[in-house]
C-alpha positions in Angstrom: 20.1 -9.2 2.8 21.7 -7.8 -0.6 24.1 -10.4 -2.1 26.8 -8.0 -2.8 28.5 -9.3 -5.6 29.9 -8.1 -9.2 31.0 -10.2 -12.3 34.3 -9.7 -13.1 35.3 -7.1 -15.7 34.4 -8.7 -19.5 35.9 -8.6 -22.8 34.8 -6.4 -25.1 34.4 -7.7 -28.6 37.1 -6.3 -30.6 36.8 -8.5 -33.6 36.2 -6.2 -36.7 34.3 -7.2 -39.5 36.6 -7.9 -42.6 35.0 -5.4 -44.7 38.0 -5.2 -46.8 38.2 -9.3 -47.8 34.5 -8.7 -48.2 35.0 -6.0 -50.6 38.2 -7.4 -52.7 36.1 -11.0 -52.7 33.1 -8.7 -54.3 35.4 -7.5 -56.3 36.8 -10.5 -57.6 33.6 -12.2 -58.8 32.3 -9.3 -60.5 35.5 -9.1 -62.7 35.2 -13.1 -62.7 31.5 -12.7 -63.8 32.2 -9.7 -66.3 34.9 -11.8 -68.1 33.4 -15.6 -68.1 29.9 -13.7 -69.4 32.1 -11.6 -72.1 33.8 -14.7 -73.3 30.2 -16.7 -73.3 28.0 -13.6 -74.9 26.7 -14.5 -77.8 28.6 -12.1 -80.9 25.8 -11.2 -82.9 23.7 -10.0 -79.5 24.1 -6.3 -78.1 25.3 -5.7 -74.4 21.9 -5.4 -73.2 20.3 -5.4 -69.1 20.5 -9.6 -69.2 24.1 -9.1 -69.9 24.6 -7.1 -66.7 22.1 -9.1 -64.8 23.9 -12.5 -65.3 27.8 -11.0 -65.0 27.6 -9.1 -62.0 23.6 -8.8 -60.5 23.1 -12.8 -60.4 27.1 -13.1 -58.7 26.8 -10.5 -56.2 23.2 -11.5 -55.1 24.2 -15.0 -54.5 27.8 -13.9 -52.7 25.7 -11.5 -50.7 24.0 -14.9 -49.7 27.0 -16.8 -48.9 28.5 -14.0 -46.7 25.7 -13.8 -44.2 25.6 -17.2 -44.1 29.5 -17.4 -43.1 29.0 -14.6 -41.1 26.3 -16.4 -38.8 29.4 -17.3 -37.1 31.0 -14.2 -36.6 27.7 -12.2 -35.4 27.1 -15.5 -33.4 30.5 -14.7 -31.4 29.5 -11.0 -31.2 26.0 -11.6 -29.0 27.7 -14.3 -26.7 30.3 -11.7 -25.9 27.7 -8.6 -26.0 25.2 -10.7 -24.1 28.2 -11.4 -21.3 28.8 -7.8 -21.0 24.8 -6.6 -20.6 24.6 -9.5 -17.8 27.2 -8.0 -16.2 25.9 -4.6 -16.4 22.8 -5.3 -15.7 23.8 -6.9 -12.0 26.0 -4.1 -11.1 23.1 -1.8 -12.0 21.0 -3.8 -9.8 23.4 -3.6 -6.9 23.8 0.1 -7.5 20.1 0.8 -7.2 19.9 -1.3 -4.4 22.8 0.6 -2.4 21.3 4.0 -3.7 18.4 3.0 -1.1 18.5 5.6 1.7 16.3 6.8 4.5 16.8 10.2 6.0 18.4 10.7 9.8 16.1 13.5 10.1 18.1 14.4 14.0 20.0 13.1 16.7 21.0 13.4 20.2 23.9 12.0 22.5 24.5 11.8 25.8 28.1 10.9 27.3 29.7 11.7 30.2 30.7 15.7 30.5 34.5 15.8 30.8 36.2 16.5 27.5 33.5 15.1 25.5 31.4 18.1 24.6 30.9 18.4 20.7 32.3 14.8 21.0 32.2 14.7 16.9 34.3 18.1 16.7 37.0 16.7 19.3 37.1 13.6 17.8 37.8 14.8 14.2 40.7 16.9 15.8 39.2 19.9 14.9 40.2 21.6 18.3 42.8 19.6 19.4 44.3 16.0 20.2 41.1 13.7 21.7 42.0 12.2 24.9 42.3 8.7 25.2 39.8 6.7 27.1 41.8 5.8 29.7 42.2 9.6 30.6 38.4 10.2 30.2 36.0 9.6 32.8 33.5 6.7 31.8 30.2 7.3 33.0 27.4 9.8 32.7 27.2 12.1 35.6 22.9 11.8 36.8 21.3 13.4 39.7 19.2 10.7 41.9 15.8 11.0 41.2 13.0 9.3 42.6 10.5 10.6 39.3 12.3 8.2 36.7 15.2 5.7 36.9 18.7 6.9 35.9 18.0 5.4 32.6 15.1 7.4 32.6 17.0 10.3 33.4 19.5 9.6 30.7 16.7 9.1 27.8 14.9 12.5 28.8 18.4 14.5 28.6 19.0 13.0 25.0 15.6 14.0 23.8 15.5 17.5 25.4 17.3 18.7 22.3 15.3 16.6 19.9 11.8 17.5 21.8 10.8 20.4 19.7 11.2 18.4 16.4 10.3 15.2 17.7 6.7 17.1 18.7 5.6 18.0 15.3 4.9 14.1 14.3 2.2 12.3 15.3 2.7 8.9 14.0 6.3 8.3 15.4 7.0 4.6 16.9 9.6 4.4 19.1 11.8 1.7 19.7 14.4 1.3 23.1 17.0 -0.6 23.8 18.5 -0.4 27.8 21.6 -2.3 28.8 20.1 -4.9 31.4 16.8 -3.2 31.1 13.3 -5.2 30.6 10.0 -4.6 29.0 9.1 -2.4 32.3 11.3 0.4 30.9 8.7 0.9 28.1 6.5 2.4 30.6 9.1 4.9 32.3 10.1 5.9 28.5 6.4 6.6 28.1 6.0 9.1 30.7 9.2 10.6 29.6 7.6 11.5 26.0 4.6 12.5 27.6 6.3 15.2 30.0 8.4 16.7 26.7 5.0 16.7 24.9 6.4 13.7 22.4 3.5 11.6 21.1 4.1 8.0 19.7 2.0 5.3 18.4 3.6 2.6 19.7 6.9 1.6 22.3 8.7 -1.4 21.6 11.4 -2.7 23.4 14.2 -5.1 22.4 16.0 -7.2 24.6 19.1 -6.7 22.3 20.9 -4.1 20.5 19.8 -3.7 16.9 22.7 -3.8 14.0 22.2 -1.7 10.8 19.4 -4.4 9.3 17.3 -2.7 11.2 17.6 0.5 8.9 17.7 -1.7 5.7 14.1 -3.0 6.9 13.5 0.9 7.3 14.6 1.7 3.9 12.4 -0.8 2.3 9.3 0.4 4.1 10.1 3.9 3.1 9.5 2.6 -0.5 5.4 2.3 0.1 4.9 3.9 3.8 5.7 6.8 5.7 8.5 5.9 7.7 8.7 8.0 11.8 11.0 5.4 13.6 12.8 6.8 17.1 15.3 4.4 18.2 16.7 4.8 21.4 19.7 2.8 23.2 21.0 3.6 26.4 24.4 2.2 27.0 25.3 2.9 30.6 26.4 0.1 32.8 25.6 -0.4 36.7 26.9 1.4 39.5 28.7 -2.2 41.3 30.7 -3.6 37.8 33.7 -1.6 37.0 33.7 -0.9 33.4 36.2 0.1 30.7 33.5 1.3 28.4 32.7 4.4 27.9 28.6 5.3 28.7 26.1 6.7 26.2 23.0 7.3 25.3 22.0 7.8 21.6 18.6 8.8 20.1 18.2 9.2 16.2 15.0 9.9 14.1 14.5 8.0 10.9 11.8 9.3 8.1 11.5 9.4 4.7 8.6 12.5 4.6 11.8 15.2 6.4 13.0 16.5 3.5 9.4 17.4 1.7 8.1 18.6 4.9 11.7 20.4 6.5 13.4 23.2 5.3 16.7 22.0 7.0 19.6 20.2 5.1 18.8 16.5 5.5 21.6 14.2 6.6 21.0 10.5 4.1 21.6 7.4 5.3 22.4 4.9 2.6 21.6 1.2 2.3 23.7 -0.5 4.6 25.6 -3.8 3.7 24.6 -5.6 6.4 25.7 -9.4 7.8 28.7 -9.7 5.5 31.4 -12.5 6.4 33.9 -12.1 3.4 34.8 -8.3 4.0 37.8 -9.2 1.6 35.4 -9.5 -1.6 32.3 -7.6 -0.3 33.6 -4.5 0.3 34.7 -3.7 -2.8 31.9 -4.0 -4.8 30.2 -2.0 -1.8 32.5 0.8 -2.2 32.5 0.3 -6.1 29.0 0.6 -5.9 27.6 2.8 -2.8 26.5 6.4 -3.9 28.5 8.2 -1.6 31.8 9.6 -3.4 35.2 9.4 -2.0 34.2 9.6 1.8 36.7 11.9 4.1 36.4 9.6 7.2 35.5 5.9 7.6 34.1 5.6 11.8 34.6 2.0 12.7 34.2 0.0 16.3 34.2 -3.1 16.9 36.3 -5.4 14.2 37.8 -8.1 14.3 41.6 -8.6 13.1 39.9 -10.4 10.1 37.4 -8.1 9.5 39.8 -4.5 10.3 43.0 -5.7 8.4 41.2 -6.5 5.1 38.6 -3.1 5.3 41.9 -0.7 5.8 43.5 -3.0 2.3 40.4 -2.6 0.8 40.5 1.2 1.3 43.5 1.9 0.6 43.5 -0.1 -2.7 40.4 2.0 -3.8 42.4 5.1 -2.8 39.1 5.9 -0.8 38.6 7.6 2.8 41.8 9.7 3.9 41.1 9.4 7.7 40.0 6.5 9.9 38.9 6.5 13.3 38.4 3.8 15.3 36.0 4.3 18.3 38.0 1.9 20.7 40.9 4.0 21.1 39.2 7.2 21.8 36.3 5.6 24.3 37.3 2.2 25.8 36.2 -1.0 25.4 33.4 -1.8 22.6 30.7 -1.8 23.7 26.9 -2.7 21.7 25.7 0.8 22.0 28.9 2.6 20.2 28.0 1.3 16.3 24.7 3.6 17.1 26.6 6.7 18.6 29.1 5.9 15.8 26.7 6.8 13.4 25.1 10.0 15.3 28.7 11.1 15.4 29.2 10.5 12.0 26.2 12.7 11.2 27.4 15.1 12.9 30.5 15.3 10.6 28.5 15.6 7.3 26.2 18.3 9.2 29.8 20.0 10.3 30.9 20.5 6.7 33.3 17.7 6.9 31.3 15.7 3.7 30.8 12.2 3.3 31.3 9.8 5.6 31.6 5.8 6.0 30.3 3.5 9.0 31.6 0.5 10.2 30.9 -1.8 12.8 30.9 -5.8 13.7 28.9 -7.6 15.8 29.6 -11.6 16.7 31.3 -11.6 13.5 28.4 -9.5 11.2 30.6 -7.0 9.4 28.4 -3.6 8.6 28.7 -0.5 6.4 27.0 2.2 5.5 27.1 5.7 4.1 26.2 9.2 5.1 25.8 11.9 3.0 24.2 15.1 2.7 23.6 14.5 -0.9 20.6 12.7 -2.5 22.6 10.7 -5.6 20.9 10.3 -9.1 19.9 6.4 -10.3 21.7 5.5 -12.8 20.4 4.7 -16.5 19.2 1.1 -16.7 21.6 -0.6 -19.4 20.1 -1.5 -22.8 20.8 -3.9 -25.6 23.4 -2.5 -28.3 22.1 -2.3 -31.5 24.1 -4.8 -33.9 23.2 -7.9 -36.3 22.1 -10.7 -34.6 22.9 -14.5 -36.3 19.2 -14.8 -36.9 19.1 -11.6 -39.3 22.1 -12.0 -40.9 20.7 -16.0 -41.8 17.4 -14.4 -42.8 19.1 -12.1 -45.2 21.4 -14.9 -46.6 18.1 -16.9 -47.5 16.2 -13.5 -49.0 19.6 -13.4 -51.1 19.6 -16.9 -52.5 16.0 -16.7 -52.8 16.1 -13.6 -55.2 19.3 -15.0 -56.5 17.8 -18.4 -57.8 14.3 -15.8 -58.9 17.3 -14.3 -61.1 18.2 -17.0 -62.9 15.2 -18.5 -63.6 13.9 -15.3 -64.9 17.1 -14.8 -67.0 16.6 -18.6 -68.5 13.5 -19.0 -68.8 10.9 -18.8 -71.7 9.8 -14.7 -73.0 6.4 -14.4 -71.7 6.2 -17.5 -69.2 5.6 -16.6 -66.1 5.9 -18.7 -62.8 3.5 -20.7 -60.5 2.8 -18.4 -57.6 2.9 -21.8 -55.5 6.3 -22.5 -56.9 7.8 -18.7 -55.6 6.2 -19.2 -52.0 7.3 -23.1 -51.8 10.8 -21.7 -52.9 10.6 -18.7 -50.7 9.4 -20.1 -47.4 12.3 -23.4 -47.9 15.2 -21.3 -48.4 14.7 -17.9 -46.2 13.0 -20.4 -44.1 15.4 -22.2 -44.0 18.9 -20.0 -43.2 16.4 -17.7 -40.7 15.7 -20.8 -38.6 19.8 -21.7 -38.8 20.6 -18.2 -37.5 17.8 -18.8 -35.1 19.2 -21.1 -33.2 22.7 -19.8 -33.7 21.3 -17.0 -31.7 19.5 -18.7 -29.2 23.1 -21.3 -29.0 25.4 -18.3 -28.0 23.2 -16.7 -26.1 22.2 -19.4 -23.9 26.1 -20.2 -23.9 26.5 -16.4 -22.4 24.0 -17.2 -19.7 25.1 -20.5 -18.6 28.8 -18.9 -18.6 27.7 -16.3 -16.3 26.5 -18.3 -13.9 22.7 -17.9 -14.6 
């Protein structure tokens, strides 16, 4: 599971350089250099190259020198806070790319019970009218006896008569069923319902409980290096002796990844699902700061908790996200395991209805989920680089090339006509002082960023 989490916002670095002290201090020794070398100038000697050389050449190589050196500091401050901000970005790019994961819900079928919930989605986004209640709505799925298949079976081979032409053009597609008080028998009684509407899968496997949405995150990462054909199958309906307030349904969806190279039709994407979350209060933000689905029109939620519900409706509201909510309890009973799946077939059928974006979430023994549908594929983002500014290391190394060059001056402007100096002499000089203020800035550089790391929490 994705740790969803974001640093805080950071401070930019707002300290300008003072260019302007710089330049009046520049100033200021050249006039100071000009007039000390005018008063010291021999009278008989002409203003010559040495004269300008030791006023003002000599001065402003050796202040050049001194200002990087003070300025260490300064460019020392600039990467810790520089560095703070490309840690941050960096995570929230890595949490972006990880929620821009998706798998395509390439189709999907429901079954519930006839009365007043045909085009369920439609009726339940109030496009034609108020939705009943589910205390005015009948509860279970009518089903002729049969003595061919069970009335499980019967339910699974209604929900795929719509999906059968589609489901029969892969070859590769594992299935996977989950039956309310069912058993690993079941996975022979699903097989002869594929057979009979030509459906061909590799493999059957049953679960003896009702899959959350990790089960599309383990999808999604698969998708990244395999072809992904997964038919999952729950059948919700509960037996004819208990009396039960909630509502009966049978949902089948497809996932792949290969639909939208091989189909012409508008895919519906399903987006990386924050999954197991305990902390809605701090997690869903960064989700909905980071997920790739823009300003969703509906959020579909069933089964939260007072301290899951209260803080995802503060949440949204505080993000100014998802208008409409619409929570599956009061339109269908009683939670019940299968409705987080028919949640999201319902939702799917939103996006595919024009309605746009839409949000998912649902609890189970206190696992908070969300996820996002869209009809859009979103574009990664641009992975954040280092700014380009002076780092304490270069601005040490040119303070040491400056008072190297600065003490070549002078000994060149002193010294003997037509002496010239021991090569060993210029490199001994050469690697101590540029040596020297390079390895300060060094580990000025490596001080403030490792400062910036161990700040952030790394």
């Amino acid at each position: 599971m994705m740790n969803w989490w974001l640093y805080p916002e950071q401070d930019e670095f707002k300290e300008d350089y003072p260019y302007l002290a710089v330049f009046i201090l520049y100033v200021i020794v050249v006039i100071i250099g000009i007039a000390v070398r005018a008063v010291t100038w021999p009278g008989n000697k002409h203003v010559d190259l040495d004269f300008l050389a030791q006023s003002v050449v000599i001065p402003v190589v050796f202040l050049t020198g001194f200002v990087q050196m003070w300025s260490v500091v300064y460019h020392g401050m600039r990467h810790y806070m520089e560095t703070r901000l490309l840690i941050a970005a960096r995570q929230e790019y890595k949490v972006v790319s990880f929620a821009r994961g998706n798998i395509t819900l390439a189709g999907w079928s429901v079954l519930t019970p006839p009365k007043a919930t045909k085009e369920l989605a439609l009726r339940m986004l109030k496009l034609e009218g108020e939705f009943p209640l589910a205390a005015k709505m009948p509860l279970k799925i009518e089903l002729e006896e049969s003595f061919d298949f069970t009335r499980a079976g019967q339910a699974v081979s209604r929900v795929l008569e719509p999906m059968a032409g589609k489901l029969s053009r892969y070859q590769q597609i594992e299935a996977l069923v989950w039956v309310r008080g069912g058993d690993e028998s079941f996975s022979d009684e699903l097989l002869r319902v594929l057979e009979r509407s030509a459906i061909a899968t590799k493999k059957i496997t049953f679960l003896p409980e009702c899959p959350d949405y990790t089960q599309v995150t383990e999808w999604i990462n698969l998708s990244k290096s395999y072809v992904v054909q997964r038919l999952l199958i729950c059948v919700d309906l509960h037996s004819d002796e208990e009396a039960s307030k909630q509502m009966e349904n049978v949902t089948a969806l497809l996932f792949t990844n290969d639909y939208v190279k091989t189909e012409g039709e508008k895919p519906v994407y399903l987006y990386q699902p924050m999954t197991g979350v305990n902390d809605v209060e701090s997690k869903v933000p960064v989700y909905l700061r980071t997920e790739t689905v823009s300003k969703p029109k509906l959020l579909w939620y069933t089964g939260l908790s007072r301290t899951e519900k209260y803080p995802l409706l503060e949440v949204l509201d505080e993000n100014k996200v998802v208008p409409d909510r619409l929570e599956l309890e009061a339109s269908l009973g009683e939670r019940s395991a299968g409705y987080q799946w028919l949640m999201l077939a319902l939702a799917a059928d939103a996006v595919m209805y024009g309605q746009g974006d839409q949000l998912v979430a649902a609890s189970a023994q206190n696992h908070f989920a969300m996820a996002a549908l869209s009809s859009r594929l979103t574009c990664q983002p641009d992975y954040p680089e280092e700014k380009r500014y002076t780092l304490p290391w270069q601005a040490g190394g040119i303070g040491g090339l400056m008072l190297f060059f600065g003490l070549m001056l002078i000994i060149a402007s002193v010294g003997e006509a037509g002496k010239t100096l021991s090569g060993w002499f210029i490199t001994i000089m050469a690697v101590l002082l540029i040596g020297l203020f390079l390895g300060m800035g060094t580990l000025f550089t490596l001080y403030y960023g490792d400062k910036a790391y161990e700040h952030m929490g790394m």
